[in-house]
C-alpha positions as CSV (number, residue, x, y, z in Angstrom):
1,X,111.6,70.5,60.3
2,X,108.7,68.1,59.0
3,X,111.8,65.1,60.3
4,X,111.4,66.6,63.4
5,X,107.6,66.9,63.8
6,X,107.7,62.9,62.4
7,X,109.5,62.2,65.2
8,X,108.3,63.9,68.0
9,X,104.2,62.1,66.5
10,X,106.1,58.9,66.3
11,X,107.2,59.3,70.1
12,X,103.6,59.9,71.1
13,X,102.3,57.7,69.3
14,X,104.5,54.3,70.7
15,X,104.3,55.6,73.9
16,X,100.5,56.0,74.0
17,X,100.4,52.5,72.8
18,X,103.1,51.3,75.6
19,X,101.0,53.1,78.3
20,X,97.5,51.8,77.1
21,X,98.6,48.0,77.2
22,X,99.4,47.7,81.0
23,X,96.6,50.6,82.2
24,X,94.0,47.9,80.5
25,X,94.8,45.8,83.2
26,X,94.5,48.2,85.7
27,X,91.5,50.0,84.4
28,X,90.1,46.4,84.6
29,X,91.4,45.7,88.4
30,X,89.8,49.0,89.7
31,X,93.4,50.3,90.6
32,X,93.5,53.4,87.9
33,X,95.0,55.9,90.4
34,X,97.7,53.4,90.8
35,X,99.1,55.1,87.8
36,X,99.5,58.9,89.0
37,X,101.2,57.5,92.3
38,X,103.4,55.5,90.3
39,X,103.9,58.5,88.5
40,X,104.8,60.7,90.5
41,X,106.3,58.5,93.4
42,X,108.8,57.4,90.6
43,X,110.4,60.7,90.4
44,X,112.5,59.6,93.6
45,X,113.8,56.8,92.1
46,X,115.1,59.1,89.6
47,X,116.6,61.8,92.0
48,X,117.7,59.1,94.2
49,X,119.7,57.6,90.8
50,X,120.8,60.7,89.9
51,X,122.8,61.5,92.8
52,X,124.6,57.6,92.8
53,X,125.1,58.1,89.3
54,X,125.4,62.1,88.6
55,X,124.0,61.7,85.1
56,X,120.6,61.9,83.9
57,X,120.7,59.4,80.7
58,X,122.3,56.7,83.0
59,X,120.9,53.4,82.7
60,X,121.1,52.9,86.4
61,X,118.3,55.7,86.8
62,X,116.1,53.7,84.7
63,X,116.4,50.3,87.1
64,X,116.3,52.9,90.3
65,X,113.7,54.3,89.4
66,X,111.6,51.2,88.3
67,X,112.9,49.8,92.3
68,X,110.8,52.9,93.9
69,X,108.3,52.5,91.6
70,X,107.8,48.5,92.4
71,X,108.3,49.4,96.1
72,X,106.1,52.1,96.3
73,X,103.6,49.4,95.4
74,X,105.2,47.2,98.4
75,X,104.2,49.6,100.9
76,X,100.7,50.6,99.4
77,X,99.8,46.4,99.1
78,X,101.5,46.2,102.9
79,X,99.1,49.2,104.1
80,X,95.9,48.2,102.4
81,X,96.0,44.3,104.3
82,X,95.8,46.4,107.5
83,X,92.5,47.4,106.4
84,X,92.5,50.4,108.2
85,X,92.0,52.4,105.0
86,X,90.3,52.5,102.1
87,X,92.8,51.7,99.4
88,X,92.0,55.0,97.4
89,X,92.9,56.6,100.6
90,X,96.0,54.9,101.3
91,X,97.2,55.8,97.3
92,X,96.9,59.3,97.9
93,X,98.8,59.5,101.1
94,X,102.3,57.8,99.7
95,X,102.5,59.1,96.2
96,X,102.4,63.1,97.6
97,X,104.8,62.0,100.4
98,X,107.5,60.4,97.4
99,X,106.9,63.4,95.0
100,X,107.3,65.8,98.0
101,X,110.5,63.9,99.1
102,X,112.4,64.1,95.7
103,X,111.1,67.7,95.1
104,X,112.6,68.5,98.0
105,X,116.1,66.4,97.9
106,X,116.5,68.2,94.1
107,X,116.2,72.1,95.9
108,X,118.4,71.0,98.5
109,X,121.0,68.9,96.5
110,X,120.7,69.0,93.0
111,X,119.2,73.0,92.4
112,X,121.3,73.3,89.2
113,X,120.2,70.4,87.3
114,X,117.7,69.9,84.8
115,X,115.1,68.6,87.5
116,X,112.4,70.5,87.6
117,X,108.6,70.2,88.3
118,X,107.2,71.4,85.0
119,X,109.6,68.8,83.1
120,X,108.0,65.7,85.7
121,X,104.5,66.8,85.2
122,X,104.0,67.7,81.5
123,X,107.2,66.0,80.3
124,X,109.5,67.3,77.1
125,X,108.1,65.9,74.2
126,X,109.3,68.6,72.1
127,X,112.5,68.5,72.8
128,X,112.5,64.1,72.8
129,X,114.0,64.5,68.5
130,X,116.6,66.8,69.6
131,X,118.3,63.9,71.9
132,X,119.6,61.5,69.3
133,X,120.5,57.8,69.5
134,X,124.1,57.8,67.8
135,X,126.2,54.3,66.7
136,X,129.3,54.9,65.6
137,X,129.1,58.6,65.7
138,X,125.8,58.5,63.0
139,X,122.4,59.2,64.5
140,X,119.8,56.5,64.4
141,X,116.9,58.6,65.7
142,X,115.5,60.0,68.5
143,X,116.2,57.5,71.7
144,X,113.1,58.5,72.8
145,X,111.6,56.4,69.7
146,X,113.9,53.5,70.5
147,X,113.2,53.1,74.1
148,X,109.4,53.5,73.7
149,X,109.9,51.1,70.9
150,X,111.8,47.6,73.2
151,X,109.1,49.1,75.6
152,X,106.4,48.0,73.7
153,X,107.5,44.9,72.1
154,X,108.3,44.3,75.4
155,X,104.4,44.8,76.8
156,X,103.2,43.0,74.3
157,X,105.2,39.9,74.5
158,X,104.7,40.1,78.1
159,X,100.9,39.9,77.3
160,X,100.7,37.7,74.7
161,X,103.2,35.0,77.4
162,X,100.8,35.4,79.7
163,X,97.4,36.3,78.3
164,X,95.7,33.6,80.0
165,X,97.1,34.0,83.5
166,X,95.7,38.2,83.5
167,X,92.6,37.4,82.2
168,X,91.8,34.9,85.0
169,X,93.7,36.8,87.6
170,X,92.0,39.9,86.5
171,X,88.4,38.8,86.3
172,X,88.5,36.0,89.3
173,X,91.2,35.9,91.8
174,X,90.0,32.8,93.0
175,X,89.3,30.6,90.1
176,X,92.8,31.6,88.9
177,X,94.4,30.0,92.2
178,X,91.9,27.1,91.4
179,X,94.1,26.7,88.0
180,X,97.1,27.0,89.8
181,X,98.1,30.7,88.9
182,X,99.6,32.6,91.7
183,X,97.4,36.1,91.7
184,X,99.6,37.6,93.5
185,X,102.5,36.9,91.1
186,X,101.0,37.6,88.3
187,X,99.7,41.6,89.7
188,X,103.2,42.2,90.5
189,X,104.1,41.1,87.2
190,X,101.7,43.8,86.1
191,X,102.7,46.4,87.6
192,X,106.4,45.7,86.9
193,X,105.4,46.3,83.4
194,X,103.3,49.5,84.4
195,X,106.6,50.5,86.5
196,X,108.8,50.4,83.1
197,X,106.5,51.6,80.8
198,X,106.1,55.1,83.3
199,X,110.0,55.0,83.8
200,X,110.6,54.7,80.0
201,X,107.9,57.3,79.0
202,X,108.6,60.0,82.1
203,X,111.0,62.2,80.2
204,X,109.1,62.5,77.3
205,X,105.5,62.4,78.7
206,X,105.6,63.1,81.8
207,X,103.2,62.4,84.3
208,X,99.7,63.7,83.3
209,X,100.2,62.6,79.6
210,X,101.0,59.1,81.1
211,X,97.8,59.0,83.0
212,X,96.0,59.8,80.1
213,X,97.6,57.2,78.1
214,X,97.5,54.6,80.6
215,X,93.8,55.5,82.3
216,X,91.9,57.8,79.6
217,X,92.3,55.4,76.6
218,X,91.5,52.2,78.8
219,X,88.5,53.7,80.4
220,X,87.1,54.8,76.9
221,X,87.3,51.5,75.5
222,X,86.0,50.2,78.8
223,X,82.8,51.9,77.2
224,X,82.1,50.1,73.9
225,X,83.7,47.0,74.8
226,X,83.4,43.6,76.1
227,X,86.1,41.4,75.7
228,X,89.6,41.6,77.2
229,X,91.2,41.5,73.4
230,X,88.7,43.8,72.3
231,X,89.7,46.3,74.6
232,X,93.6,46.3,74.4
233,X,93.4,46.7,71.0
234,X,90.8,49.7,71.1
235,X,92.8,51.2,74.3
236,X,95.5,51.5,72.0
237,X,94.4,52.8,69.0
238,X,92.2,55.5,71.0
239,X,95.1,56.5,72.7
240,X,97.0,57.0,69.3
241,X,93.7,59.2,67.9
242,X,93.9,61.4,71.1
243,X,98.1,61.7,70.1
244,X,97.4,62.7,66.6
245,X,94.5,65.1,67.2
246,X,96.4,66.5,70.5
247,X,99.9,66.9,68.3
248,X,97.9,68.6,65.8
249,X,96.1,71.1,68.5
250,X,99.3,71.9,70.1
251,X,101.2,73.2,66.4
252,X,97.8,75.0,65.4
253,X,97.1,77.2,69.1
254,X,100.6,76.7,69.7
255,X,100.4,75.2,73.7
256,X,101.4,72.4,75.5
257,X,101.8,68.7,73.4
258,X,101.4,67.3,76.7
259,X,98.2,69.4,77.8
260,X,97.0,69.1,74.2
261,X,97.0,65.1,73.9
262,X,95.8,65.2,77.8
263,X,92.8,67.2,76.6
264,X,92.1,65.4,73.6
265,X,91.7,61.9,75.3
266,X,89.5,63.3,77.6
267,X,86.9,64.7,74.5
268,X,87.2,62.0,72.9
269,X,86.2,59.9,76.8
270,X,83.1,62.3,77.1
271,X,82.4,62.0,73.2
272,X,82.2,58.4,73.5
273,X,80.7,58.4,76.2
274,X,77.3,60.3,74.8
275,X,77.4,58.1,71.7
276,X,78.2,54.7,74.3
277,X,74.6,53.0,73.0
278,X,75.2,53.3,69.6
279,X,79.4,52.3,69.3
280,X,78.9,49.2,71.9
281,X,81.2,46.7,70.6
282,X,79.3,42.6,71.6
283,X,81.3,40.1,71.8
């Protein structure tokens, strides 16, 4: 039992560390609520893989689903330059249109499978140890663990390659064209990260977990810091407090791990918040 609670803190705790690394960045570029649509519009991708490949572990699902997810952000960047809507606007129109869409593909098509609503918003993280990464018929640990693992070596070598190239982009669009970085390159490069990190994390975390990983922990750092290195690192480690204290909530009142790491990283924002003055990080 204690293996399987180990597990199941070690899952939350990569993937809050996955999910605060790339919603830095978009804490940073005012684009936050690109998360939830992300979110929730890549639950298409994964219906839409699902029926090509008729198996919910596929590999194909995960590369599907990161498609919709980068094309959703296609048609949201193609809307906004007609200027005809604010961008927050235009962000809440396509991702209820997506999640609408697979919901109702999965009650016409796919009714009997393990697709449902509850599992996209709040995720399984319970169940995450009980699906076991096997070579050569001997279990390795959860895969949950491992995926969340190449996700976030992944992120952070992604980062660390091209630290130089998101800061400028992030902070001045047109000084980073002036150094010969291609801004619009380099957001799509961001959000092909955010797109993988949501993919990989959706089963276990669902969506409302990953918004609090990926916006909650950001914005707090955003707080009582003031250097882009600063914050990553802070971003992460408050996201892993709020998995602790949340893991901990959920086996003493016996609720949601999902609801109860949601609710945690939002204290801790309003804690921090109150306390801003005094826990302000100079550079």
């Amino acid at each position: 039992m204690i293996f399987i609670y180990l597990q199941l803190l070690i899952t939350a705790l990569l993937t809050a560390a996955a999910c605060a690394l790339p919603g830095t960045f978009l804490v940073l570029r005012g684009i936050s609520f690109m998360s939830d649509a992300l979110g929730h519009a890549i639950f298409l991708g994964i219906v839409l893989s699902f029926f090509v490949t008729t198996q919910l572990h596929h590999p194909c699902m995960f590369v599907g689903a990161t498609l919709i997810g980068l094309a959703t952000v296609a048609i949201i960047e193609t809307i906004i330059k007609t200027k005809r809507l604010h961008p927050d606007a235009i962000i809440g129109l396509i991702f209820p249109l997506l999640f609408s869409m697979a919901v109702i593909l999965i009650n016409l098509f796919a009714s009997s499978v393990h697709l449902d609503v509850d599992a996209v918003l709040l995720g399984e993280l319970a169940f995450t140890p009980l699906h076991q990464c096997k070579i050569y018929e001997t279990e390795v640990g959860s895969c949950a663990i491992w995926i969340m693992s190449v996700i976030l070596i992944f992120n952070i070598i992604t980062i660390i390659a091209n630290f130089k190239a998101f800061k400028v982009a992030t902070f001045d669009t047109d000084f980073a064209k002036l150094l010969n970085f291609k801004p619009h390159l380099i957001h799509y490069l961001i959000m092909t990260m955010t797109c993988i990190t949501i993919v990989g994390a959706f089963e276990s975390a669902g969506a409302i977990l990953v918004v609090a990983f990926m916006i909650t922990a950001p914005a707090t750092a955003y707080l009582i810091t003031n250097r882009l290195t600063h914050m990553l690192l802070v971003s992460v480690l408050l996201g892993m407090i709020g998995a602790v204290n949340g893991c901990i909530m959920a086996h003493l009142c016996n609720v949601s791990i999902a609801g109860s790491i949601a609710t945690m990283n939002g204290i801790l924002f309003f804690i921090i918040l109150m306390l801003q003055k005094r826990l302000k990080v100079h550079a």
